[in-house]
C-alpha positions as CSV (number, residue, x, y, z in Angstrom):
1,X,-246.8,-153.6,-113.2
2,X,-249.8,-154.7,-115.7
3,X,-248.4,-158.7,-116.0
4,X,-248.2,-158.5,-112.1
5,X,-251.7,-157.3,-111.7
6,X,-252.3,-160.6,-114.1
7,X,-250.5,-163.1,-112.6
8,X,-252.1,-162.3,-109.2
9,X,-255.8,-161.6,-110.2
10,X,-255.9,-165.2,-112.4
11,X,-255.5,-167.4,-109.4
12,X,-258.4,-165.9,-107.8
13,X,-260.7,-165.9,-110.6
14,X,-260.2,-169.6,-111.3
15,X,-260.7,-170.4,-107.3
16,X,-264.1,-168.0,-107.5
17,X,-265.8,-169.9,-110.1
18,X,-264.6,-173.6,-109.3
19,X,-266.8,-175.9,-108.4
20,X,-266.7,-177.7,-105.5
21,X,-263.3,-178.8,-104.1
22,X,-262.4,-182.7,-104.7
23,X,-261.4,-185.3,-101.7
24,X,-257.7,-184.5,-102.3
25,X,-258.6,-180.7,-102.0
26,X,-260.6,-181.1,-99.3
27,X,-258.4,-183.3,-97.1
28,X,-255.2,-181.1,-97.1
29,X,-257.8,-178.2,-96.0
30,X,-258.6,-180.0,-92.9
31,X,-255.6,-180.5,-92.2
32,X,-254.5,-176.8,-92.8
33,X,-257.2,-175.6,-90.4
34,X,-257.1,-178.5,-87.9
35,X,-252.9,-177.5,-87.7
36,X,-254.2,-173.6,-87.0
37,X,-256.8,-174.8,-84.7
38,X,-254.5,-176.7,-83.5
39,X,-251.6,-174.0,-83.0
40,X,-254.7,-171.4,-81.2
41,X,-255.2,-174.0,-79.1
42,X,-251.3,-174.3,-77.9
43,X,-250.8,-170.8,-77.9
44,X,-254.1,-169.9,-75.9
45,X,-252.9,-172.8,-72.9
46,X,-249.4,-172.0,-72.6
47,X,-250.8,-167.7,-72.4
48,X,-253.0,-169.2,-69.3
49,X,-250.3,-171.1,-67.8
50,X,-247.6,-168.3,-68.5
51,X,-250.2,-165.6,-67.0
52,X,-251.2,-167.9,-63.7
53,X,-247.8,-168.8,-63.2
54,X,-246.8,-164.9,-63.4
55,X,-249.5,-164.2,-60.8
56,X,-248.3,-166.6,-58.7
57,X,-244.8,-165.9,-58.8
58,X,-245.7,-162.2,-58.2
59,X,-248.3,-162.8,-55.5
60,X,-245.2,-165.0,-54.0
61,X,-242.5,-162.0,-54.2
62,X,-244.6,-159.7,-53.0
63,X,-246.0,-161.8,-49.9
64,X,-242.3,-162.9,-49.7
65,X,-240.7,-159.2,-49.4
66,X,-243.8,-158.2,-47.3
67,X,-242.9,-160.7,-44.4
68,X,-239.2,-159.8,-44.5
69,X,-238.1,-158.3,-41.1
70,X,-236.2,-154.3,-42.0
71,X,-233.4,-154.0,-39.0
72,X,-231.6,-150.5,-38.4
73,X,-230.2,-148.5,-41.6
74,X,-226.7,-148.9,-42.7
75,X,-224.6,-146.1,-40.9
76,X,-223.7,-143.2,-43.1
77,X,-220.1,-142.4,-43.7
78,X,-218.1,-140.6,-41.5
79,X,-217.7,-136.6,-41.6
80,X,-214.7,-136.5,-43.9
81,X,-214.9,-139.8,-45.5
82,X,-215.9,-140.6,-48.9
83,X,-217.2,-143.4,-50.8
84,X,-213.5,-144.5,-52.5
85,X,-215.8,-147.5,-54.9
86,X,-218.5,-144.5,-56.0
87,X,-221.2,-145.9,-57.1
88,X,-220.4,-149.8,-56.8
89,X,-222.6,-151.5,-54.4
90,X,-221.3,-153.7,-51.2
91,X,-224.1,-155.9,-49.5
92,X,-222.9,-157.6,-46.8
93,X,-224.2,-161.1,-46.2
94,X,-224.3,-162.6,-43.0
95,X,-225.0,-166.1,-41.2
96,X,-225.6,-166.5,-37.5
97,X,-226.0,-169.4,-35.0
98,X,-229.7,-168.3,-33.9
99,X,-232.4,-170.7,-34.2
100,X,-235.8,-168.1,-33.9
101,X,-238.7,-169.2,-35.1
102,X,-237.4,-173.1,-35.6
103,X,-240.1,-175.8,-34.4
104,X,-239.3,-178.7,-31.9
105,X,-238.1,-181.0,-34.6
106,X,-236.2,-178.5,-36.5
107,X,-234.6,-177.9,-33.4
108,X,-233.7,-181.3,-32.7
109,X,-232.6,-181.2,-36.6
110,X,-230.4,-178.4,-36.1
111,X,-228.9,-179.6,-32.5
112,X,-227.3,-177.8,-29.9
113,X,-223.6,-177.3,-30.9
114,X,-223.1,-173.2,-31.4
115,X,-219.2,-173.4,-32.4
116,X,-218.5,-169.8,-30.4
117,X,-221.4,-168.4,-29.1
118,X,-225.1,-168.1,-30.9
119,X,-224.4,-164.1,-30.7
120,X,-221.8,-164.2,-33.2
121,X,-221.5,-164.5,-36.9
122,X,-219.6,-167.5,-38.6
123,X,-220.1,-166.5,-41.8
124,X,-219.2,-163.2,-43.5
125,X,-218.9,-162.5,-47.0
126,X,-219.4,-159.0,-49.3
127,X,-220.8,-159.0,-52.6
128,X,-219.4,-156.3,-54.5
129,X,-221.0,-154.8,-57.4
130,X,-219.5,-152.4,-59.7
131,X,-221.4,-150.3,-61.5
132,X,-219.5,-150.6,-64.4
133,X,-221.1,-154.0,-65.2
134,X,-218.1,-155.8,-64.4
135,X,-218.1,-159.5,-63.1
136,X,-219.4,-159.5,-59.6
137,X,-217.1,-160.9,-56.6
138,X,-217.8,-162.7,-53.3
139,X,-215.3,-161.5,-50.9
140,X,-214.8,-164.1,-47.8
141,X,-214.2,-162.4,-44.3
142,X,-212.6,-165.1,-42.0
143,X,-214.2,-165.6,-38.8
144,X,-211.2,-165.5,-36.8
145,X,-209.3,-162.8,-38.6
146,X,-207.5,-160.6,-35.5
147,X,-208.8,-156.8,-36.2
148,X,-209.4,-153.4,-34.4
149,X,-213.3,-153.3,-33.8
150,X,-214.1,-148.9,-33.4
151,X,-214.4,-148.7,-29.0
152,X,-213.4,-151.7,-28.4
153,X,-209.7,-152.7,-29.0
154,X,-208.4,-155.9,-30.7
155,X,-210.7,-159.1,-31.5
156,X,-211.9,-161.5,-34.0
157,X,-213.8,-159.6,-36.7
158,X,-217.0,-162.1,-36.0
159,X,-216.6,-161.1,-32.4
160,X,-217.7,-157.5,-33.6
161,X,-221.5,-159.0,-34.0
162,X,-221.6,-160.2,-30.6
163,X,-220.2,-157.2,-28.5
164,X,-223.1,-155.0,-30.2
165,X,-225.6,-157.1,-29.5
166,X,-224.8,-157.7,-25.8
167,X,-225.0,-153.9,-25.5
168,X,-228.0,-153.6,-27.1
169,X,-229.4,-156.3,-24.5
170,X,-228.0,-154.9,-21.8
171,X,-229.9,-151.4,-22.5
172,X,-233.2,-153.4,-22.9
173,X,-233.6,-153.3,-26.6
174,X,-235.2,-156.5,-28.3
175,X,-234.2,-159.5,-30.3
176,X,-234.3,-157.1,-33.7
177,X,-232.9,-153.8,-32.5
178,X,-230.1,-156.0,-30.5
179,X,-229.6,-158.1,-34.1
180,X,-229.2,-154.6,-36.0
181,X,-226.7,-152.9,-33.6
182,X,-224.5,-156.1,-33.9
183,X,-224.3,-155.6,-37.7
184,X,-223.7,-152.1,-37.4
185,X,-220.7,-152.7,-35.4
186,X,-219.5,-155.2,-37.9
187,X,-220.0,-152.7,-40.8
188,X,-218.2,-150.3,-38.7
189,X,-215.5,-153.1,-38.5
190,X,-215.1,-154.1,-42.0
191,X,-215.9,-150.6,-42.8
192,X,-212.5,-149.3,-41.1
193,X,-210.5,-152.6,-42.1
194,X,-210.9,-151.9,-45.9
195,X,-212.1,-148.5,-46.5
196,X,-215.4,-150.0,-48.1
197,X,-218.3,-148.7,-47.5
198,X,-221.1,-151.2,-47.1
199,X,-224.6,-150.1,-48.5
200,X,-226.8,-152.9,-47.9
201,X,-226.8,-156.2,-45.7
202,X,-228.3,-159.3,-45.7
203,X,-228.5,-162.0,-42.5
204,X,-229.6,-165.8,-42.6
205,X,-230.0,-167.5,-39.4
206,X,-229.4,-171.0,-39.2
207,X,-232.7,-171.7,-39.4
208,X,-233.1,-170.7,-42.8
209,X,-230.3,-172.6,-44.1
210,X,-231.5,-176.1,-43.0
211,X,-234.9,-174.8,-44.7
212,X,-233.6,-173.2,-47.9
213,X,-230.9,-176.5,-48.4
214,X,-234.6,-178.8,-48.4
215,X,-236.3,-176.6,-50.2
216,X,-234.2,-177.0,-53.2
217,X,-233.5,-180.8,-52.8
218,X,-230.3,-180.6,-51.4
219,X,-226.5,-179.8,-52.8
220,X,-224.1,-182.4,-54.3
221,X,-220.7,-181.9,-52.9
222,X,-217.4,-183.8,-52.7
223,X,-214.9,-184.6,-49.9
224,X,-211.5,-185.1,-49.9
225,X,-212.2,-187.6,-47.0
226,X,-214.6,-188.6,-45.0
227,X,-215.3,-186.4,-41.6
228,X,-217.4,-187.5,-39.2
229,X,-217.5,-187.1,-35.0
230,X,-213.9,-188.7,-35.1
231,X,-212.4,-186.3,-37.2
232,X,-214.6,-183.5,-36.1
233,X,-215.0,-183.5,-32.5
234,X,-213.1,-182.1,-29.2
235,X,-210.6,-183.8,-26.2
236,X,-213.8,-185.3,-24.9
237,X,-214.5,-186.8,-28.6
238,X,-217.8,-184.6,-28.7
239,X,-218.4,-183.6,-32.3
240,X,-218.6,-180.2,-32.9
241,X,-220.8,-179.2,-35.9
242,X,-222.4,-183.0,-36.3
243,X,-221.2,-183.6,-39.6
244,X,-221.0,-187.2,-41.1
245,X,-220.1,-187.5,-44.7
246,X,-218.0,-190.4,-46.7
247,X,-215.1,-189.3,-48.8
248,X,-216.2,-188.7,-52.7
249,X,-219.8,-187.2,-53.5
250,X,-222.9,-186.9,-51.3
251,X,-225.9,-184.9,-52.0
252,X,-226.9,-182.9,-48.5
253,X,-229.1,-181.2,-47.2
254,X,-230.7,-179.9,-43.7
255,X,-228.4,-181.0,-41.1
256,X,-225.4,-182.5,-43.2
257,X,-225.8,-179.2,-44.6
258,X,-225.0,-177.2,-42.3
259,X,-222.7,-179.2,-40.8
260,X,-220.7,-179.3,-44.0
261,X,-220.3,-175.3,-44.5
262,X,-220.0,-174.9,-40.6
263,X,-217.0,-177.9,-39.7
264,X,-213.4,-176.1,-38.9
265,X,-211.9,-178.6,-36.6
266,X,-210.1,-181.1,-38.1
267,X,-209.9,-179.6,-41.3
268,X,-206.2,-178.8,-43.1
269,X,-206.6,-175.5,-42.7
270,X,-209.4,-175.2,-39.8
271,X,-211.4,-171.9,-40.5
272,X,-209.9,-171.0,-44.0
273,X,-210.8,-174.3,-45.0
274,X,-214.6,-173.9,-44.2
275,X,-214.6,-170.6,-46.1
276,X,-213.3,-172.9,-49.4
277,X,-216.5,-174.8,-48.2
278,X,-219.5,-171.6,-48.1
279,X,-218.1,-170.6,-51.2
280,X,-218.4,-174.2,-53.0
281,X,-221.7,-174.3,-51.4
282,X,-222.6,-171.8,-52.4
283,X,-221.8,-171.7,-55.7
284,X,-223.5,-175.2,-56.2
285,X,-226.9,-174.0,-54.5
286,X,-227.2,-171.4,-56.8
287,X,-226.4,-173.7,-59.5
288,X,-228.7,-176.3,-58.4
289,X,-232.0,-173.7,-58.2
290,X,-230.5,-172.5,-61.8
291,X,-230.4,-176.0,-63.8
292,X,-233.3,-177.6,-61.6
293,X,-235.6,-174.4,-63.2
294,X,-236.6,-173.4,-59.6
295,X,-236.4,-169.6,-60.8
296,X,-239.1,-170.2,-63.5
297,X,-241.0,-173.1,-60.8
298,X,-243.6,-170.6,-59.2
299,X,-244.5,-173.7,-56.7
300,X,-241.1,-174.4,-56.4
301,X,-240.6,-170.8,-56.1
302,X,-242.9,-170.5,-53.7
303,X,-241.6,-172.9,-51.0
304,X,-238.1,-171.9,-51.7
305,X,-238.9,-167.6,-51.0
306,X,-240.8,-169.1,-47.8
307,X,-237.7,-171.0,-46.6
308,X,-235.9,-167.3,-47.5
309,X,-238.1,-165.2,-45.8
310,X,-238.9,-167.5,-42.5
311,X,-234.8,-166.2,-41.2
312,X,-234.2,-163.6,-43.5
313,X,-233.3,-159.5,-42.2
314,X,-232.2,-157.1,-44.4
315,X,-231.7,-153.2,-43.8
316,X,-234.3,-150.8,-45.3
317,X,-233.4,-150.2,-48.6
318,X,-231.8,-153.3,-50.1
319,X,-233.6,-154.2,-53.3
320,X,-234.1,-157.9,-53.1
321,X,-234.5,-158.3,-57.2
322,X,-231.2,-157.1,-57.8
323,X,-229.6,-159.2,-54.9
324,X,-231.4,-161.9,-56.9
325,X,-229.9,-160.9,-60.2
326,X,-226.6,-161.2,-58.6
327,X,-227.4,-164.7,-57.6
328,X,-228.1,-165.7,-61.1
329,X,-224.8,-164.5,-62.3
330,X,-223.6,-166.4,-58.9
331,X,-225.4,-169.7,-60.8
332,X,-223.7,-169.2,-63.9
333,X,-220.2,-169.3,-62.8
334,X,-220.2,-165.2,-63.6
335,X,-218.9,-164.2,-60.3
336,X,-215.4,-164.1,-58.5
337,X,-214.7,-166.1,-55.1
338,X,-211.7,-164.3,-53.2
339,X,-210.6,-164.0,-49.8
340,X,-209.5,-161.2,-47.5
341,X,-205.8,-161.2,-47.3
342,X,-204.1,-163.2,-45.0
343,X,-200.9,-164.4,-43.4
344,X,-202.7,-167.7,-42.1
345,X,-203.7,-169.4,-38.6
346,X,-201.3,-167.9,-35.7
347,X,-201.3,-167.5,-32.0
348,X,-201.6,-164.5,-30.0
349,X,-201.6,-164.0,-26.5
350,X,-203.9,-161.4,-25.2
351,X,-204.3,-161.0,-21.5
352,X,-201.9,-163.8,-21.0
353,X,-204.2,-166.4,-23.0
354,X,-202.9,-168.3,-25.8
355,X,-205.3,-167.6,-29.0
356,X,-206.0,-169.2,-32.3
357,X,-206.4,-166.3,-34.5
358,X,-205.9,-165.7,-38.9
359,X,-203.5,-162.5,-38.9
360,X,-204.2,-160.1,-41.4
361,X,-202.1,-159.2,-44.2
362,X,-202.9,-155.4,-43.5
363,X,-199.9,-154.6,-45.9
364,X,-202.1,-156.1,-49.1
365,X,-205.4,-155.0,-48.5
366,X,-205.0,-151.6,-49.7
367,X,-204.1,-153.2,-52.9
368,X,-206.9,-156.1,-52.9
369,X,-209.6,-153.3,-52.5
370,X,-207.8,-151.3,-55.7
371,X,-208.0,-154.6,-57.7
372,X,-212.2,-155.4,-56.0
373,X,-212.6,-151.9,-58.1
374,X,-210.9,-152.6,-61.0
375,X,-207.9,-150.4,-60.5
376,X,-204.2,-151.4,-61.4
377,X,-202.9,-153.3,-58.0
378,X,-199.6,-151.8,-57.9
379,X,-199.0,-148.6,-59.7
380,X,-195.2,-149.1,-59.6
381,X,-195.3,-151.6,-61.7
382,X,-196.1,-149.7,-65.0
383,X,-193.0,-148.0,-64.2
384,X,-190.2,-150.6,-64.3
385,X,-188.9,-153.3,-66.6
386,X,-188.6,-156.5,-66.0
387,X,-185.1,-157.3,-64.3
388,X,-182.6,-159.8,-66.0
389,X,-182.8,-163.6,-64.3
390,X,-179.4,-163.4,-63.0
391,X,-180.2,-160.4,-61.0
392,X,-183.2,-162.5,-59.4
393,X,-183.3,-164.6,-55.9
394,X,-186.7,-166.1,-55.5
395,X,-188.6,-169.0,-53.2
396,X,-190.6,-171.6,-55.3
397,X,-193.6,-173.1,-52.8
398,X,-195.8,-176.1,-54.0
399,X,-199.1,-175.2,-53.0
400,X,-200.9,-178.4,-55.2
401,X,-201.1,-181.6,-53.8
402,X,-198.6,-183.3,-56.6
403,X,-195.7,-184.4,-55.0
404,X,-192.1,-182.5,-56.6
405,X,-194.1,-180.1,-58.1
406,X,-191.6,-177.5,-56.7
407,X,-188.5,-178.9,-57.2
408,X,-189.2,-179.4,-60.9
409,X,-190.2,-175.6,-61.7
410,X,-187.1,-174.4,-59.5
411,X,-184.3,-176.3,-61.7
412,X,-186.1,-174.9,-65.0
413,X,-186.3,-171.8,-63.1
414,X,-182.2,-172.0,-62.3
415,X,-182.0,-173.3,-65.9
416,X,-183.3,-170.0,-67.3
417,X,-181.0,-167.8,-64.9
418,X,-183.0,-167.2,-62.2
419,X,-181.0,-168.0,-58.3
420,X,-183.8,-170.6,-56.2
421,X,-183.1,-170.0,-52.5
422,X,-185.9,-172.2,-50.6
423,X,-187.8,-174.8,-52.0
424,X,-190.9,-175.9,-50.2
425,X,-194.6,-176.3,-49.8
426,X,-196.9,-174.5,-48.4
427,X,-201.1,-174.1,-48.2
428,X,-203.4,-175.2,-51.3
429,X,-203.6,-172.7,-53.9
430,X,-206.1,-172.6,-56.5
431,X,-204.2,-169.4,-58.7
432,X,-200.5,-169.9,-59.5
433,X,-198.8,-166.2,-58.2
434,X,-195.9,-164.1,-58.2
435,X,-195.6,-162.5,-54.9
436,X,-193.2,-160.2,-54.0
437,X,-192.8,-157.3,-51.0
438,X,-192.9,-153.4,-52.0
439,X,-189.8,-152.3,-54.2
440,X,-189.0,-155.7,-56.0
441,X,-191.3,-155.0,-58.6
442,X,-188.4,-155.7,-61.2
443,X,-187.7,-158.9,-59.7
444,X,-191.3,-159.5,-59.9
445,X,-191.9,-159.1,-63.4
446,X,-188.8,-161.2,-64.3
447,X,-190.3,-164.4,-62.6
448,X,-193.8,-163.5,-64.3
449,X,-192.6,-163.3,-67.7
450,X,-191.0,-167.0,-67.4
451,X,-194.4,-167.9,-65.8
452,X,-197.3,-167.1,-68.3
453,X,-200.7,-166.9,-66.6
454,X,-199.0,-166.1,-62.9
455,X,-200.9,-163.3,-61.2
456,X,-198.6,-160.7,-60.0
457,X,-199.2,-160.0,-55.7
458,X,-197.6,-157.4,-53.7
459,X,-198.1,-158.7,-50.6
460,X,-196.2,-158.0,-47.0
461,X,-196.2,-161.9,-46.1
462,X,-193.2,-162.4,-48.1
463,X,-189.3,-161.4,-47.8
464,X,-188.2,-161.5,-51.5
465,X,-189.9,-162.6,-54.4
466,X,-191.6,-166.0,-54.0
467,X,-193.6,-168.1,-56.9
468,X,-196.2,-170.7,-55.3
469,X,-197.5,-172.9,-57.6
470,X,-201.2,-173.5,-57.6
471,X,-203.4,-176.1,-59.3
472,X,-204.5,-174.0,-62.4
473,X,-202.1,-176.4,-64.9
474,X,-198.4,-175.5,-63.8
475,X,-198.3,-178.0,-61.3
476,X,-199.4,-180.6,-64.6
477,X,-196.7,-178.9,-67.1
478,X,-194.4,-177.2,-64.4
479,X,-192.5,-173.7,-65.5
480,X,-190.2,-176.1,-67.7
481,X,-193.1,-175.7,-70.8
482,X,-193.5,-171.9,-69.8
483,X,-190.3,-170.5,-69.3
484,X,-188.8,-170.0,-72.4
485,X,-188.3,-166.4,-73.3
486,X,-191.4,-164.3,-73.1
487,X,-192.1,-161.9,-76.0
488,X,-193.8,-159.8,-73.1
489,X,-191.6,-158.9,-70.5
490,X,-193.7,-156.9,-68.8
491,X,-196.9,-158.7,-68.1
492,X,-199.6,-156.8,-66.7
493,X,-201.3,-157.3,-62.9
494,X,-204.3,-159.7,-63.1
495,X,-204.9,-159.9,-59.2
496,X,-203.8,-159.0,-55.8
497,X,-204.1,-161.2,-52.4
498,X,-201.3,-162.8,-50.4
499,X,-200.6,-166.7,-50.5
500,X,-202.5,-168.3,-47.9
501,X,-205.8,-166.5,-49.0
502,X,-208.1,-167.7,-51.8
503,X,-207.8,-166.4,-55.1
504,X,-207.8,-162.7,-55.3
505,X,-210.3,-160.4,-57.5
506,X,-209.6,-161.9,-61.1
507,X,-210.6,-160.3,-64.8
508,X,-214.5,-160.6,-65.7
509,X,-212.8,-163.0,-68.6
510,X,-211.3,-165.6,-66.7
511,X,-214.1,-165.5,-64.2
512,X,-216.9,-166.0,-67.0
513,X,-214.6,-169.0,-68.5
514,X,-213.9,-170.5,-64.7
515,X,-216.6,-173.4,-63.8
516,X,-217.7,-173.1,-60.5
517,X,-216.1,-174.9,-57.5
518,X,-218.6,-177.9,-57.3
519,X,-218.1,-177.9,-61.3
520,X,-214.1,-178.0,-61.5
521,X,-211.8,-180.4,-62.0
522,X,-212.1,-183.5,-59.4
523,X,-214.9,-180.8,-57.5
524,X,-213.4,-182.0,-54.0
525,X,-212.3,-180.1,-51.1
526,X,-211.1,-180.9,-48.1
C-alpha cells in the first residue's frame, strides 16, 4: 500500500512545483480543453434540439388525439359468451368511401367513382394482438365475402356497414352516431362469423388516405402490368377507381393511391386481388415512414398526425400509442398478413339475381381463429402417424406462375409412392400447403413429410388431400429435392387457411425472417 501511496503522490509534487509549462506543454492543453469545450458544446445543442423536438412531438400527439372524433363503445359480449382469445386484443380497422371534410380540389382529387355505395366499407382488416408477445397479424376480411349479418339475413360482410347506418339515418341520428351504428353492426358481423371479440376499432375515410399517402411522400409499388381505364373500367369503358399505372415500379401517391389499393375490376382475382394490394400497401407505408425517419421527424410528424387525425374515428378507449407500436412492428416486417378463409369468387342468386360473391370456407375458420391464437390447428393430428405413400391419393395444383411446376412435383411425388389423381393449376399462392378435409389427417402428414416446409390446412374446400404449390422455393426446386425420406414423419402444423386465401397465421419465426411484400422477391403484384 506504502509504494502505491508513492507512486501516486510523486507525479503531483513534480507538477506543483514546476515552472511554467513549455510551448509543447501548453499546445496539447489547448487542445485538451478546446476538445471538452468543444464536446459541452455538442452535448448542450443536441439536449436543446432533443428537448424542443420532444415538445413538439408531444404538443403534436396531444393536439393530434385531442381532435380525434370518439364514436359509440364497442358492444359488450353477449350474456353467455366469453372472450375465447382472453386477453389478446382485436382492433378493427376500417376504410370507407366518404369524403367529409375534403376541400374543392381534394374533391376533384379524389373524384366521384364510390365502387358500391359511399355507406359501405371496402376495406376491412383486424389486427390481432396477443398478449403473449407473439408476432402480431393483419387479418383481411373480403369485401364481398357472403355471411349472415345478426337481423338481417344473408349479405356481403361490407354490406353490414351500410344497413346500420341507413337505420341510424332513418331515425334522425347524425353523420357520427349513423357512422358508429354501422360499425357496430359490422362487429356484430365479424363478431358472430369468427367467435372474436373485437375490442377496439379504427376508421379512415378516404379523405385521409389521399392525405396521409402525401404526407409521407408517396409509396413505391410494382405492377405486374399496367392498369389503366382500359383495363379498369365498365361496358360503357368508364373507369372505375381512376387508376393509371405502367407495369414495373411507380412511386404513388394521393389519387394513384387510392386508386391502386381500391381497383378490383380487371384484376386476376377481382376483390381478393385488391386485398393482396392494402396489404402490400400497407406494409410499404409503414416501411416508408420507418426508413424515411418520419417517427423521430416532429415536422414531419406533425403533418403526417394532421393528415391522420383530419378522417380519423376510433371508439372510446383505443389507446392510439400502442396501435402505433403495432405499426412499427408492421414497418419492420414483424407482423403476419393472412386472409379470412375462402373458397373464392362464386355466384349466388338471391331473389332471382345473379350475384358476384367470395364464399366462405365456414368449415376452416374454426381452425384459422385456433392458429390467430396460437393453438394447434387440428388437434387430431397429434394423434396419428403419418400413412405409407401407397396408401395416399392426392391432387397436386400449381399455384406459381412457372409453367409445369405441377407436373414435375407429381411424378417425383408418384416416384416416391404416392398415387397423383388431378394435376392442375389453380389461384396464386404465396405458402406452399398440404390441404386435406377432416379424417385424412394420415394422408396428410404422409404428403407433408415428402414436402418439408409445407403448412398443413384442414380445410372443407377440398375432397382428398391436395398439395398446391406456392412461390416460397418449391416451385424453383420442385418436391423432386424434398422428397426423399423424412427423418420426421410427423411434421407439426405451422398454419391453417384454405387455398384460395392468403397465407394463413404463420410462426413469429418465419414472420420476423419474411421481408415485407413491397420488399420480396420481384415485389410485384397483379
Amino acid at each position: 500500500m506504502a509504494a502505491y501511496r508513492v507512486s501516486r503522490r510523486i507525479p503531483v509534487s513534480l507538477a506543483t512545483v514546476a515552472d511554467e509549462p513549455g510551448p509543447r506543454e501548453q499546445a496539447g492543453r489547448d487542445v485538451r480543453l478546446g476538445l471538452r469545450l468543444g464536446g459541452r458544446l455538442v452535448i448542450a445543442a443536441l439536449s436543446f434540439i432533443t428537448l424542443v423536438g420532444s415538445g413538439l412531438a408531444w404538443a403534436t400527439y396531444q393536439n393530434f388525439t385531442a381532435h380525434v372524433p370518439h364514436g359509440a363503445p364497442v358492444p359488450k359480449l353477449d350474456s353467455g359468451h366469453h372472450d375465447v382469445d382472453g386477453s389478446d386484443q382485436n382492433i378493427l380497422l376500417l376504410g370507407n368511401d366518404s369524403r367529409a371534410g375534403a376541400s374543392p380540389a381534394e374533391l376533384k382529387a379524389l373524384g366521384t367513382q364510390d365502387d358500391g355505395g359511399s355507406v359501405n366499407t371496402d376495406t376491412m382488416m383486424l389486427l390481432h394482438i396477443p398478449a403473449s408477445g407473439r408476432t402480431a397479424t393483419v387479418v383481411s376480411f373480403p369485401r364481398d365475402s357472403w355471411v349472415d349479418i345478426p337481423d338481417n339475413g344473408r349479405g356481403k360482410v361490407n354490406s353490414a356497414y351500410g344497413i346500420g347506418y341507413a337505420a341510424a339515418r332513418s331515425r334522425g341520428e347524425n353523420e357520427l352516431a349513423s357512422d358508429s351504428a354501422g360499425v357496430v353492426l359490422l362487429i356484430r358481423t365479424i363478431n358472430q362469423l369468427t367467435g372474436l371479440h373485437i375490442d377496439h376499432y379504427a376508421q379512415v375515410n378516404l379523405l385521409g388516405f389521399y392525405r396521409i399517402s402525401n404526407a409521407i411522400g408517396g409509396v413505391q409499388v410494382c405492377l405486374n402490368a399496367a392498369q389503366n381505364p382500359n383495363t379498369d373500367s365498365d361496358a360503357d369503358g368508364k373507369g372505375y377507381s381512376g387508376i393509371d399505372l405502367p407495369a414495373g415500379v411507380s412511386t404513388i401517391k394521393g389519387t394513384q393511391a387510392l386508386a391502386f389499393v381500391r381497383q378490383r375490376h380487371g384484376l386476376p382475382n377481382g376483390d381478393l386481388d385488391r386485398i393482396k394490394r392494402q396489404q402490400y400497401f400497407m406494409s410499404a407505408a409503414f416501411h416508408k415512414v420507418a426508413t424515411a425517419g418520419v417517427l423521430l421527424n416532429p415536422f414531419k410528424l406533425h403533418d403526417l398526425l394532421g393528415a391522420v387525425s383530419s378522417s380519423l374515428v376510433t371508439d372510446p378507449g383505443l389507446d392510439l400509442v400502442s396501435l402505433a407500436s403495432q405499426f412499427e412492428n408492421l414497418s419492420s416486417g414483424k407482423i403476419n398478413f393472412a386472409t379470412l378463409p375462402n373458397d373464392g369468387p362464386q355466384l349466388v342468386y338471391p331473389d332471382g339475381v345473379a350475384t358476384s360473391i367470395v364464399q366462405v370456407d365456414t368449415a376452416a375458420v374454426p381452425d384459422f381463429v385456433r392458429r390467430l391464437m396460437g393453438q394447434s390447428a387440428d388437434s387430431g393430428l397429434a394423434r396419428v402417424s403419418a400413412a405409407p405413400p401407397a396408401s395416399v391419393t392426392l391432387d397436386v395444383l400449381n399455384g406459381t406462375p412457372v409453367p409445369g411446376v405441377a407436373g414435375r412435383n407429381a411424378d417425383a411425388l408418384r416416384h416416391a409412392g404416392f398415387t397423383v389423381a388431378a394435376v392442375d393449376s389453380t389461384e396464386a399462392a404465396t405458402a406452399t400447403s398440404v390441404e386435406y378435409p377432416p379424417g385424412q389427417q394420415s394422408a396428410a402428414k404422409a404428403v407433408a413429410a415428402a414436402v418439408p416446409g409445407a403448412t398443413l390446412v384442414q380445410t372443407g374446400s377440398v375432397q382428398r388431400v391436395t398439395l398446391v404449390l406456392g412461390t416460397d422455393g418449391h416451385e424453383a426446386r420442385g418436391v423432386a429435392a424434398s422428397a426423399a425420406p423424412n427423418p420426421n414423419p410427423n411434421p407439426t402444423p405451422t398454419a391453417s387457411g384454405p387455398r384460395s386465401a392468403a397465407a394463413a397465421p404463420t410462426s413469429p419465426a418465419s414472420s420476423a425472417a419474411s421481408p415485407s411484400p413491397a420488399q420480396s422477391t420481384g415485389g410485384c403484384i397483379n
